[in-house]
N, C-alpha and C positions, 0 to 999 in steps of 0.2 A: 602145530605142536613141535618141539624143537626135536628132533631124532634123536641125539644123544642122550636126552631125558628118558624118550619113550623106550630106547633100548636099554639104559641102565632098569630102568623097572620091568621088563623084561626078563631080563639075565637074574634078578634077584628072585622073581615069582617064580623061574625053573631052576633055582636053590631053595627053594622050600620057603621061602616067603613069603606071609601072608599079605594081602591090601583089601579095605572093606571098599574103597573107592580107588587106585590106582591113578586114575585122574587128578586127585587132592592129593599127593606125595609128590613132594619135592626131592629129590636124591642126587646128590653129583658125584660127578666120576670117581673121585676116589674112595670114596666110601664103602664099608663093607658091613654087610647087618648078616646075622645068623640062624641058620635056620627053623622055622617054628616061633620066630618073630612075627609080630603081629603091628602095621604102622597101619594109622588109624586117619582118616583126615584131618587135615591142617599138618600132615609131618612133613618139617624142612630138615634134614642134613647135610652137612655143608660141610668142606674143607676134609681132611681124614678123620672124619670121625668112623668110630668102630663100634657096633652094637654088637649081643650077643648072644644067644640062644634061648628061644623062650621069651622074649621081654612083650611087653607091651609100650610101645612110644605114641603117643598121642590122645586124644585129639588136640591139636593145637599145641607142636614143640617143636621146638629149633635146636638140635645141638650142632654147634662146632666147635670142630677139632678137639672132641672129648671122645673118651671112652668109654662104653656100658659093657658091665658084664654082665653074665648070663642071669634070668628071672628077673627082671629089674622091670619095675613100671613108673610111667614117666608121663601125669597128665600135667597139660596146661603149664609148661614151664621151658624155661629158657635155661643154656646151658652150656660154657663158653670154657673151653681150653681146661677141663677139669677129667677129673674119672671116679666113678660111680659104679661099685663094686658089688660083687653078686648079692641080690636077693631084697635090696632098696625100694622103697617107696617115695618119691618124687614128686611134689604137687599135690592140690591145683594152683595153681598162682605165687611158682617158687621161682627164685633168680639164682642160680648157680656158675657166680663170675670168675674168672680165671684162678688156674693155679688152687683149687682145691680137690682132696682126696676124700672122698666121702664112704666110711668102714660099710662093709658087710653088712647088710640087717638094717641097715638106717632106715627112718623113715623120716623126710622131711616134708613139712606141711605146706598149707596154705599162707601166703606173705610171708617167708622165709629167704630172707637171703643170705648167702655165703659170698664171702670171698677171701681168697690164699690164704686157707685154714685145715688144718687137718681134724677128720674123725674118726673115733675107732670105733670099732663093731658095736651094731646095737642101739647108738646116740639115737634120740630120738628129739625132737624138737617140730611139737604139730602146726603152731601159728604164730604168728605177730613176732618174729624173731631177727635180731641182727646179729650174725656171730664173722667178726672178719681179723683177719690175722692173728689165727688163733690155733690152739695146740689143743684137742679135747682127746681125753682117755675112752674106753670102754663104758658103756650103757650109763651115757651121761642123760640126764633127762634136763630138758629146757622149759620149763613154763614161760608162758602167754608173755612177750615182751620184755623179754630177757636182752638186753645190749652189750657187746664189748664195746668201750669207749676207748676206741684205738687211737686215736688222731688229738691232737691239743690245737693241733692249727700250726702248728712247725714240722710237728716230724710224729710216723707212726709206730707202735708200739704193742709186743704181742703178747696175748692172755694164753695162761696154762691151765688148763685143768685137768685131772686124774681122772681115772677112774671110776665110776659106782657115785658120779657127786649128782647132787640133786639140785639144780636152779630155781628159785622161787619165780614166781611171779612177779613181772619187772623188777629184775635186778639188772643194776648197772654195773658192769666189770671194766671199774678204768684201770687200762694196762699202762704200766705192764704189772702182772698181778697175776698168782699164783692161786690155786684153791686145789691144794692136795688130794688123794685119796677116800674117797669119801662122804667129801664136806658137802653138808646141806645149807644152802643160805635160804635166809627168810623173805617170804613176799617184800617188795617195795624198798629192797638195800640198797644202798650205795658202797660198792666194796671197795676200798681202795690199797687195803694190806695184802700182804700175804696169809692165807688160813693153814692153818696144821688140819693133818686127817681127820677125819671123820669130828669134827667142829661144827657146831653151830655157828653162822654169824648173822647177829641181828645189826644193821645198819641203817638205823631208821629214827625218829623221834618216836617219843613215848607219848603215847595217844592222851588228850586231854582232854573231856568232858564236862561242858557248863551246863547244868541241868534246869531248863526255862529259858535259854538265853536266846533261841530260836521265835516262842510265842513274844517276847518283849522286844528284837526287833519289828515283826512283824507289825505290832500297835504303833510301833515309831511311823511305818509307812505310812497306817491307815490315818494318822495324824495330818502328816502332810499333805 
């Protein structure tokens, strides 16, 4: 076992730090976790990253060179040059890539990833979600497959959204695009304007219904 590992885990377990296994933590030197933390196996920390009192990290998480603050729980997720602010929920199976600030209260879910985006307190976004180079307000809610469409293939482009707005279920946000205060967009949009507050925007086709047209392919088939 390499000493310098087994004494960093040491020095952290006679600061009040908990390990269910000790052996399955990874920790280097510079690193600092808080007491009443709790790393669980499979935790890697690496580079200065900073945890904070109270959290639970793992099982199965890598941060570097990010910061946790204090009550944050953090399963099954990866976490690179960002910070993650008191009282989050993080995981399982989230990618949190450089340069993002994640508010107070957040809870990010399963298949979630960020990158160099800001959130404010509250946001919550449980699965299937891309949000990158983006500006989100307070207690934004993200349904299931929600996208910023940052990138055209030349150059990247960053989404705004306010406060209290409600994301549908796959909507696509090609930036650069505003959605003020409020605004709720409807399942399956493609948003490409700016919305004023508290706005509906439906951005979609209007459903069309052939009634029988389903049984008379069918007969086609059985023809052949």
């Amino acid at each position: 076992m390499n000493e310098a590992l087994k004494a960093k885990r040491q020095e952290l377990l006679a600061a009040g730090v908990v390990m269910m296994d000790p052996n399955a933590v990874y920790v280097e030197e510079q690193v600092t976790v808080g007491k009443g933390t709790l790393l669980l196996p499979g935790t890697i920390l690496r580079g200065k990253t900073v945890v904070g009192e109270n959290c639970t990290i793992g099982p199965n998480v890598m941060l570097t060179d990010t910061t946790v603050e204090e009550d944050v729980t953090i399963n099954s997720a990866q976490v690179e040059e960002s910070v993650i602010r008191k009282g989050c929920e993080i995981g399982p199976y989230t990618h949190i890539r450089p340069h993002c600030d994640v508010g107070e209260g957040s809870k990010i879910g399963a298949f979630v990833q960020l990158k160099n985006c800001n959130l404010g307190k509250g946001t919550k976004m449980a699965h299937l979600t891309y949000v990158g180079d983006a500006d989100v307000g307070e207690r934004v809610n993200f349904g299931c497959g929600t996208v910023t469409c940052n990138y055209d293939g030349n150059a990247k482009f960053r989404t705004t959204i306010g406060n209290d707005c409600f994301v549908g279920c796959n909507t696509n946000l090609v930036a650069p695009v505003t959605l003020a205060d409020g605004v709720y967009t409807a399942a399956g949009s493609t948003v490409t304007h700016d919305v004023e507050a508290d706005a509906l925007v439906i951005a979609r086709a209007r459903q069309s219904v052939k009634p029988g047209w389903a049984a008379e392919h069918r007969k086609k088939k059985v023809k052949k």
